[in-house]
KEKE-3310 file (N, C-alpha, C; in steps of 0.2 Angstrom, whole numbers, plus 5000, padded with zeros to 4 digits):
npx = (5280:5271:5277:5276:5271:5281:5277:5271:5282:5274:5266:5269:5275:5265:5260:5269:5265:5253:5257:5265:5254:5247:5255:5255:5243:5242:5251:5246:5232:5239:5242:5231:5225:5232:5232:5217:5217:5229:5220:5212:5220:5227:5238:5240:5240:5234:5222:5217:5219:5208:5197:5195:5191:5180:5170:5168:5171:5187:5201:5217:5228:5225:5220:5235:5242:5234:5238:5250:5258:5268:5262:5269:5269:5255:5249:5259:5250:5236:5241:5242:5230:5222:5229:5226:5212:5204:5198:5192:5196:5194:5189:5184:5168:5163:5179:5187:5202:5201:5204:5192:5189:5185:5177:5178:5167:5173:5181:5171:5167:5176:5179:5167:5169:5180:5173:5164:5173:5178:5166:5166:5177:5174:5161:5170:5179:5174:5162:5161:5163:5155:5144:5147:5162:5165:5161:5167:5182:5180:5178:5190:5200:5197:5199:5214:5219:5216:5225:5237:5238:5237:5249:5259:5255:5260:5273:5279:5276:5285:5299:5301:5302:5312:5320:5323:5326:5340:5342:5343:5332:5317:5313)
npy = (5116:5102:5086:5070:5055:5043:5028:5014:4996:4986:4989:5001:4989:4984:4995:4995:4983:4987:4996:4988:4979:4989:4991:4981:4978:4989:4985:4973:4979:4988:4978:4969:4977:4982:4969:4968:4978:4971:4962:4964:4972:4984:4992:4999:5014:5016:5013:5022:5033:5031:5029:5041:5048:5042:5049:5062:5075:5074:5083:5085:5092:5095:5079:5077:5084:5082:5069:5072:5069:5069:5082:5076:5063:5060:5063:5055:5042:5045:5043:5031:5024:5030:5022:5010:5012:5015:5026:5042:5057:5073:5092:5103:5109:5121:5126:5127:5128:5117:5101:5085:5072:5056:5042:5026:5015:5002:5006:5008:4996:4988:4995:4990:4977:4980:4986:4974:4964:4970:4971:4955:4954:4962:4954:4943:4946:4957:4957:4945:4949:4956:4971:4978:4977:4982:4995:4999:4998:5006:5018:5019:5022:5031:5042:5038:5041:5057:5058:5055:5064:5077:5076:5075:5087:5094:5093:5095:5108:5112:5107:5117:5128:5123:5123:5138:5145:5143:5149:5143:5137:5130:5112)
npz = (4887:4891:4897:4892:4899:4899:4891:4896:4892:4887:4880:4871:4864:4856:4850:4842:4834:4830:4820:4812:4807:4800:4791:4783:4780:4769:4760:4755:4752:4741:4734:4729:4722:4712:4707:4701:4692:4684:4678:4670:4660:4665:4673:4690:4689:4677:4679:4690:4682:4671:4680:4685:4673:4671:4678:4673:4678:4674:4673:4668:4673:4687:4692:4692:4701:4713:4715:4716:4704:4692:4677:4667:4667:4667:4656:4649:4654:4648:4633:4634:4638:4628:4617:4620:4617:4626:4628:4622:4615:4614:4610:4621:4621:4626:4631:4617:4621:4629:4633:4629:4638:4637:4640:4630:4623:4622:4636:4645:4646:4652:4665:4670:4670:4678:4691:4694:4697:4710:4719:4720:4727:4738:4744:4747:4757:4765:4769:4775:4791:4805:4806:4817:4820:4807:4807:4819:4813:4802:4811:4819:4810:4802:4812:4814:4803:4803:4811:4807:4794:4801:4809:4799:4791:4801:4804:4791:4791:4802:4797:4787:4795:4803:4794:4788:4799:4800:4790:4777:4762:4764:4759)
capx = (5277:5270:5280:5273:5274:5284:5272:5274:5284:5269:5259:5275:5276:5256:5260:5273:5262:5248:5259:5265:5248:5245:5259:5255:5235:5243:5255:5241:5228:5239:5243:5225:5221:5237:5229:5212:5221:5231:5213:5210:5227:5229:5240:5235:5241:5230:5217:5216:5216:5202:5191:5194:5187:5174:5166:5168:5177:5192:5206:5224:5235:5222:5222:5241:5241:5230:5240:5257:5264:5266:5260:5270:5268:5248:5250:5260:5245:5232:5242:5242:5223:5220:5230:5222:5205:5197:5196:5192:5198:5190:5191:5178:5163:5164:5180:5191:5209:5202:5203:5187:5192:5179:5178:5176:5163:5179:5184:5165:5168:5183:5176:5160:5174:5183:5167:5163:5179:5177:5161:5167:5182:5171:5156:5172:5182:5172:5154:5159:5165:5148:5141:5149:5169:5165:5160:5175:5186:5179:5179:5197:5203:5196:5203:5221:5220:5219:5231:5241:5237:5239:5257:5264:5256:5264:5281:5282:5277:5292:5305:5300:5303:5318:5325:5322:5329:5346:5343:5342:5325:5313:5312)
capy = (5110:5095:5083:5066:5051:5036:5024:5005:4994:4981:4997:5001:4984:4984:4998:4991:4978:4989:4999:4982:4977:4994:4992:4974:4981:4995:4982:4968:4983:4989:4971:4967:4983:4979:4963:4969:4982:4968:4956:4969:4973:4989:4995:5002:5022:5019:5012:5027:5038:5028:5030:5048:5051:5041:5056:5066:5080:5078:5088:5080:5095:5094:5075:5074:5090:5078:5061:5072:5067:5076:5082:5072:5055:5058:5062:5047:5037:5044:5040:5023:5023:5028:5016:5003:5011:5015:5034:5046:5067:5080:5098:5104:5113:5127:5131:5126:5128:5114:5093:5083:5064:5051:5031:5024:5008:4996:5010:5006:4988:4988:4998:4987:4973:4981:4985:4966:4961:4973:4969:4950:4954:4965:4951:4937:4948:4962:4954:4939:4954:4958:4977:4981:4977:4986:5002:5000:4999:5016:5024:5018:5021:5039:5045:5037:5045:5061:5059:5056:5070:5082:5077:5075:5094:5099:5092:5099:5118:5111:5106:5124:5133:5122:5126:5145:5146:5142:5154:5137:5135:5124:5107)
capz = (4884:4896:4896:4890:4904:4898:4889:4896:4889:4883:4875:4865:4859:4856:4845:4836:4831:4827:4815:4808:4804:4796:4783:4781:4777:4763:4755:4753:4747:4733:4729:4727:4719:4704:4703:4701:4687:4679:4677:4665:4656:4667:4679:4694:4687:4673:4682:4693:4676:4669:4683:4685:4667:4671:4684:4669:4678:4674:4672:4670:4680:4694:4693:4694:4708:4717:4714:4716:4699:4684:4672:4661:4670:4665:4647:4646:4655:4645:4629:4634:4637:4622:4613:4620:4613:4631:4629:4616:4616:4609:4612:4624:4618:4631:4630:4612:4622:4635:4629:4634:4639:4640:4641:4624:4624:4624:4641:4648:4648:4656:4670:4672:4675:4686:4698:4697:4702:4715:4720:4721:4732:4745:4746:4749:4761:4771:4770:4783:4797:4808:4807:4822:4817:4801:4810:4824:4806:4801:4817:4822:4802:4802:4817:4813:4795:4803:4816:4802:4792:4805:4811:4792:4790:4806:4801:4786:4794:4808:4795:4782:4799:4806:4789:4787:4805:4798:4781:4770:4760:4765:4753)
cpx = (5277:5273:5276:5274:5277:5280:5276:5278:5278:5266:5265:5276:5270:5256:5261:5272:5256:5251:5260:5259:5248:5248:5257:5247:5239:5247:5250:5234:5231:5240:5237:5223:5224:5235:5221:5212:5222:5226:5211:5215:5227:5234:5235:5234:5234:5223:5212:5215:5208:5196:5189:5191:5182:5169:5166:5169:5181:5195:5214:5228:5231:5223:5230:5244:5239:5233:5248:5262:5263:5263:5262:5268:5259:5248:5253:5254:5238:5232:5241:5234:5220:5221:5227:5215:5202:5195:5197:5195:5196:5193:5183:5174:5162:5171:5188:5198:5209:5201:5198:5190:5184:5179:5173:5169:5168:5180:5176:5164:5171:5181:5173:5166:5175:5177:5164:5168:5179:5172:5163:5172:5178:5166:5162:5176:5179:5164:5156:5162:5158:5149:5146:5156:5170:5167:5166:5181:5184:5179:5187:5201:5202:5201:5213:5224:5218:5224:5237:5243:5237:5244:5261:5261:5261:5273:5282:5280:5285:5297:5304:5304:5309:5322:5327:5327:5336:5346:5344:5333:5322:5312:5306)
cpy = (5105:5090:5075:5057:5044:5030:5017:5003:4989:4986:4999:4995:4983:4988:4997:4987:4981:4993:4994:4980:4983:4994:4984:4975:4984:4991:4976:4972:4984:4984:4969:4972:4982:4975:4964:4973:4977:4962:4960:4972:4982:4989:4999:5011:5022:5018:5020:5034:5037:5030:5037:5051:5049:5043:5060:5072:5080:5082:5088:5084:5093:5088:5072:5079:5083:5072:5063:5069:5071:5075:5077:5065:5054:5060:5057:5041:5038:5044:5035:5020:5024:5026:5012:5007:5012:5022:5037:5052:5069:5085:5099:5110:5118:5131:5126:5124:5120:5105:5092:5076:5061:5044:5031:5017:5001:5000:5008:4998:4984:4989:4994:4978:4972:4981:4978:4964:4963:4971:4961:4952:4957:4960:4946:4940:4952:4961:4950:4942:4955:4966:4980:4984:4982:4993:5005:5001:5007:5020:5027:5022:5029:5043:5043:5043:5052:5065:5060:5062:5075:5081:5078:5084:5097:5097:5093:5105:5115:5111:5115:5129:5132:5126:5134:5148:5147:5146:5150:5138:5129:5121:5107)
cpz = (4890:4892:4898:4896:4898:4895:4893:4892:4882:4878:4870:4860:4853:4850:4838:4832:4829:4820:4812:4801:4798:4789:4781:4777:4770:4758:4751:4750:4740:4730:4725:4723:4710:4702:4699:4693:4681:4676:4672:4659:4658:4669:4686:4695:4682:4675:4684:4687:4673:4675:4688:4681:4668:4674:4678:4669:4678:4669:4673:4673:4686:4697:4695:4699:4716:4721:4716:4715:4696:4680:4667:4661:4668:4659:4644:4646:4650:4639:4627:4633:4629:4616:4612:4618:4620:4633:4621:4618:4611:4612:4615:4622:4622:4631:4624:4614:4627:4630:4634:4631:4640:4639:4635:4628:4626:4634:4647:4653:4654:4662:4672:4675:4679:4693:4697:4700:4708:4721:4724:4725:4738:4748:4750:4757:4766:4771:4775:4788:4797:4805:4812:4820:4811:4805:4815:4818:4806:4807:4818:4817:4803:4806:4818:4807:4799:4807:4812:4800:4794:4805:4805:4790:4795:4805:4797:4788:4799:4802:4789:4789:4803:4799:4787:4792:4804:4793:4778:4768:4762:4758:4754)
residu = (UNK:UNK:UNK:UNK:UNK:UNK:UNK:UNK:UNK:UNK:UNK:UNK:UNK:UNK:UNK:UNK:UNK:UNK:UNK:UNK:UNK:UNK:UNK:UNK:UNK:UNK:UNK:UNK:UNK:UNK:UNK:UNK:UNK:UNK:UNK:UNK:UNK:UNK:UNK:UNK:UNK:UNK:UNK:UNK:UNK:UNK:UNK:UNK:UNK:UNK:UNK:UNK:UNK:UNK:UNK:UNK:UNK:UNK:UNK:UNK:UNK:UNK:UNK:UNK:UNK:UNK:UNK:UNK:UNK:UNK:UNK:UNK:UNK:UNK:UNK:UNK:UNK:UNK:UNK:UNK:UNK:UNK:UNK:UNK:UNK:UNK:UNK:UNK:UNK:UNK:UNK:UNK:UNK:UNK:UNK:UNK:UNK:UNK:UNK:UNK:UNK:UNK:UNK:UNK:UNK:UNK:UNK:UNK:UNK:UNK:UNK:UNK:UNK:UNK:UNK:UNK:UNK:UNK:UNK:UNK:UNK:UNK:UNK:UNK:UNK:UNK:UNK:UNK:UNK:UNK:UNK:UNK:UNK:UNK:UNK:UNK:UNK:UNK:UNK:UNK:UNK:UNK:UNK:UNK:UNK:UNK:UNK:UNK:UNK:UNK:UNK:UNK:UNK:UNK:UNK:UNK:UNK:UNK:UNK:UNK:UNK:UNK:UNK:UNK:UNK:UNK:UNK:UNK:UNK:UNK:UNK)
# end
């Protein structure tokens, strides 16, 4: 293995402060997202339920596969929904064993809300950034997310195979 030179001092700090920012960007998205939820009398779980039925593929193990919750944590959510009157169930015409979900007219509404609220927060926030910045956001944003996503795969193969190493099961 080559052996990684010493980063500067200043460039560590740099980082420091880029990671900062990163978590200070994810806590001020979900917060905006909650609110965006609560303008509506969602949450931001149900939210995410709602505007997965509304692609009309879903499918709640898939969606709680996906979301790495349970099964049961989405049946509770789609109970909710459809208390409040924003989705309907049936049984699907293809195939009898399977439920079809769909956004009621009230479930419609709600939705056409949410993307105005939507809508108004990107015109107020990511419209006064030039072209340029945007595109350095995405370039930069890409490339971190799969830095990401690489090291957290490769640490969990590390940690399954530190583990195994030992005769313990990997968590």
């Amino acid at each position: 293995m080559v052996q990684q030179p010493a980063p500067e001092a200043g460039r560590v700090t740099e980082i420091h402060s880029a990671i900062d920012c990163l978590g200070r960007l994810s806590e001020a998205f979900s917060e905006r997202r909650a609110q965006l939820a609560q303008g509506v009398g969602l949450t931001d779980q149900q939210w995410g339920v709602l505007e997965e039925i509304s692609t009309e593929h879903f499918m709640p193990s898939m969606f709680a596969r996906r979301r790495e919750s349970s099964a049961a944590a989405v049946s509770k959510i789609l109970r909710q929904l459809n208390d409040k009157g924003l989705i309907s169930v049936g049984v699907s015409e293809s195939d009898g064993r399977q439920r079809k979900y769909e956004l009621t007219a009230r479930g419609k509404q709600v939705m056409a809300a949410l993307r105005r609220s939507r809508e108004r927060a990107i015109r107020d926030v990511w419209l006064p950034f030039d072209a340029e910045q945007v595109r350095q956001f995405i370039n930069f944003s890409t490339l971190l997310v799969a830095r990401l996503e690489a090291y957290a795969r490769e640490s969990r193969a590390g940690i399954g195979k530190e583990s195994n190493r030992h005769g313990q099961n990997a968590v």
